[in-house]
C-alpha positions in Angstrom: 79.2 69.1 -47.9 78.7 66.1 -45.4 79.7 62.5 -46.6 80.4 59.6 -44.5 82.8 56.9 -45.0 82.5 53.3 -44.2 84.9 50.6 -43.2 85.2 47.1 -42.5 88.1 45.9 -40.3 90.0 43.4 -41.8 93.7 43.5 -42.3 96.9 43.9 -39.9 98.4 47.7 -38.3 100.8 48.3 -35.4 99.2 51.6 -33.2 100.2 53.1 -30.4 98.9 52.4 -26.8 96.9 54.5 -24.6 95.3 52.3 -22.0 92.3 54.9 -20.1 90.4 54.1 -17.3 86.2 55.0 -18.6 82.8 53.2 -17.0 83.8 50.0 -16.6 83.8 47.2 -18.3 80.0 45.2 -17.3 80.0 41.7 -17.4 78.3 40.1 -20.8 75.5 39.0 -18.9 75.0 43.0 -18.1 76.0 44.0 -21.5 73.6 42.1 -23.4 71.3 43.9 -21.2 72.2 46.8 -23.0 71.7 48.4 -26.7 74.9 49.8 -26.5 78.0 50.4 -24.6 79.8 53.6 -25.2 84.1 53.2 -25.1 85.7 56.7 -25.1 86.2 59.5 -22.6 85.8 63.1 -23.8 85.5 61.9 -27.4 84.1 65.5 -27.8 87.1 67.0 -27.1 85.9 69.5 -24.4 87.9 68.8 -21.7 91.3 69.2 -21.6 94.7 69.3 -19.5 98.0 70.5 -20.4 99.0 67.6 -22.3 95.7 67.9 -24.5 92.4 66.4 -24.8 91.8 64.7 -21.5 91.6 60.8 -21.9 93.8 60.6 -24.5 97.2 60.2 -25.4 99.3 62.0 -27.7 102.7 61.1 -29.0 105.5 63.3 -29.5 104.9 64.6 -33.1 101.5 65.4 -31.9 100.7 69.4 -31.6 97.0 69.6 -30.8 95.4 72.6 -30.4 91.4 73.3 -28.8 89.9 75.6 -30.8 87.1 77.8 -30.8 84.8 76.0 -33.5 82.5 74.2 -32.3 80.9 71.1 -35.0 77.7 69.1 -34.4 78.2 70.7 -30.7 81.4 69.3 -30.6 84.5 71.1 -30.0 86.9 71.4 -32.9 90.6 69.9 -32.4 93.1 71.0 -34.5 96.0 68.6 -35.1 99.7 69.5 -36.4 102.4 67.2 -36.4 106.2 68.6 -35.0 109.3 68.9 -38.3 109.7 65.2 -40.0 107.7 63.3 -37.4 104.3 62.1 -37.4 101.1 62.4 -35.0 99.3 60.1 -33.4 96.4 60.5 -30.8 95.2 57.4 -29.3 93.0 56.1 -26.9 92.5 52.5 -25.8 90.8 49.9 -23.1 91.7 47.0 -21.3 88.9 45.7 -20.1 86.6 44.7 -23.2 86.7 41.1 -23.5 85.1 40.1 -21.2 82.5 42.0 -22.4 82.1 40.8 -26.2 80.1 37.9 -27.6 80.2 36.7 -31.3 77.3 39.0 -33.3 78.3 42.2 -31.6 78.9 45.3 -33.4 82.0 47.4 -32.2 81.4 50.4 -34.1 83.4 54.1 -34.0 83.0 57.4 -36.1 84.4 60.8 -35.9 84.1 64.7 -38.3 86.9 65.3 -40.1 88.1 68.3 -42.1 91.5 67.4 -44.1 92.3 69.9 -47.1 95.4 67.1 -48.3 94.7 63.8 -49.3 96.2 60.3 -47.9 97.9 62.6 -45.1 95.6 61.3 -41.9 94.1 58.4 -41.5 91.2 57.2 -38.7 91.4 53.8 -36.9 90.6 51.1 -34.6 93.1 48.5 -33.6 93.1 45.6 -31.6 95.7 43.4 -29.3 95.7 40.1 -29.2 97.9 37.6 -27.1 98.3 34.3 -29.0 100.7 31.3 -28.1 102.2 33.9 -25.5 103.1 36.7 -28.3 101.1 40.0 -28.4 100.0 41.0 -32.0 97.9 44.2 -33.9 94.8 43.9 -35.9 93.2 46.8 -37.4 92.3 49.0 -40.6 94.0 52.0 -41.4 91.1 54.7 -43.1 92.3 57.3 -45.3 90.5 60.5 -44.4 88.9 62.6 -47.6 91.3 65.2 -48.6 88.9 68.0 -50.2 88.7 70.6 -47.1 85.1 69.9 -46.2 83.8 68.1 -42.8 83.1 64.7 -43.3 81.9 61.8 -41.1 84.3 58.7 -41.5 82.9 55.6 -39.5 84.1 51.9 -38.9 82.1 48.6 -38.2 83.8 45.6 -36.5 81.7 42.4 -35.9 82.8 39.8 -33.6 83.1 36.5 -34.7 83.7 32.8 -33.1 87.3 32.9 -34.3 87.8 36.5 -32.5 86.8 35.5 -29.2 88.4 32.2 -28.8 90.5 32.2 -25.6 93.5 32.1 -27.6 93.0 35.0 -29.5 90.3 37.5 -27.9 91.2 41.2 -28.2 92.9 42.0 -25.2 93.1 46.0 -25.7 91.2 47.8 -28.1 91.9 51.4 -29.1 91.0 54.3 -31.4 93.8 56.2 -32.9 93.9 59.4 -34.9 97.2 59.7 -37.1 98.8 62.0 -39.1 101.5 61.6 -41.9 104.6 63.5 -41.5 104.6 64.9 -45.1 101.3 66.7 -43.9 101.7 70.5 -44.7 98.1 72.4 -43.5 96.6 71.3 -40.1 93.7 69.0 -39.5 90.5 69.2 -37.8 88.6 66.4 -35.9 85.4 66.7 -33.9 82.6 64.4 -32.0 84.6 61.3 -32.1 82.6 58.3 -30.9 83.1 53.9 -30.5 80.5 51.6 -29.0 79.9 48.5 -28.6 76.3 47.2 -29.7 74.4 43.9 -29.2 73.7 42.7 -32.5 73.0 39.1 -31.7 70.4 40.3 -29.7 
């Protein structure tokens, strides 16, 4: 069974930091020439290096595994987290700003299969530097516990407020987590974040 799950981000989340260098950043003149911008490297999770999925950063707790499964011709990941800690797999840019305009859509998705319930959660977070002091935005997503591969997806729109010079996001990231009370692995596949020109 395929469901998909929707979010809106809203509220407040620390997240760990993985800054990778991707296409860059066009200016917004040149993104608003575009439908679409796409944010990660290797969100299929074919390549890889021996630290893991290449492009991305794992923490300490994070045992990741490429499998032989494929999904929607993506690779399958398998996550585990090490004794008593959590897992975290991030990956994040630096050059977005510039970028963004009020209207656009930042939007990010990726398969999951979790057999446990409120044990791994799906996000994307951003950093902002106001009155000199860095601070996290974000929404944490539960991912569906039932065992089946499902789509959870998020949907960010910029707004006047977000982009002021005082507070535009100065590093956005996606992050894949994992709680340490976690007993069976997790599997994530075709993981994807764009950026698309809504007030177009």
């Amino acid at each position: 069974m395929r469901t998909a799950t929707r979010y809106l981000l809203l509220s407040p989340l620390l997240f760990g930091l993985s800054v990778v260098a991707a296409d860059p950043a066009p200016d917004a003149e040149e993104t608003h020439a575009l439908s679409s911008w796409e944010l990660l490297t290797n969100g299929t999770f074919r390549d890889w290096d021996p630290k893991g999925p290449t492009g991305w950063q794992g923490d300490a707790g994070a045992l990741l595994t490429k499998t032989e499964e494929m999904y929607q011709e993506n690779v399958v990941m398998q996550m585990e987290h090490a004794p008593d800690k959590t897992a975290l797999l991030s990956q994040a840019r630096d050059d977005i700003a510039k970028a963004l305009r009020p209207d656009d859509l930042l939007h990010a998705e990726i398969w999951v299969k979790c057999s446990e319930p409120n044990t791994v959660k799906f996000y994307v977070a951003f950093l902002y530097r106001i009155e000199g002091q860095l601070k996290w935005r974000a929404v944490p997503t539960m991912c569906p516990g039932d065992g089946q591969w499902n789509r959870v997806e998020l949907d960010w729109v910029a707004q006047e407020k977000d982009l002021a010079e005082s507070g535009r996001p100065i590093v956005v990231g996606v992050n894949l987590w994992m709680d340490a009370k976690a007993t069976k692995p997790v599997y994530f596949a075709g993981a994807r974040a764009w950026i698309a020109n809504a007030g177009l």
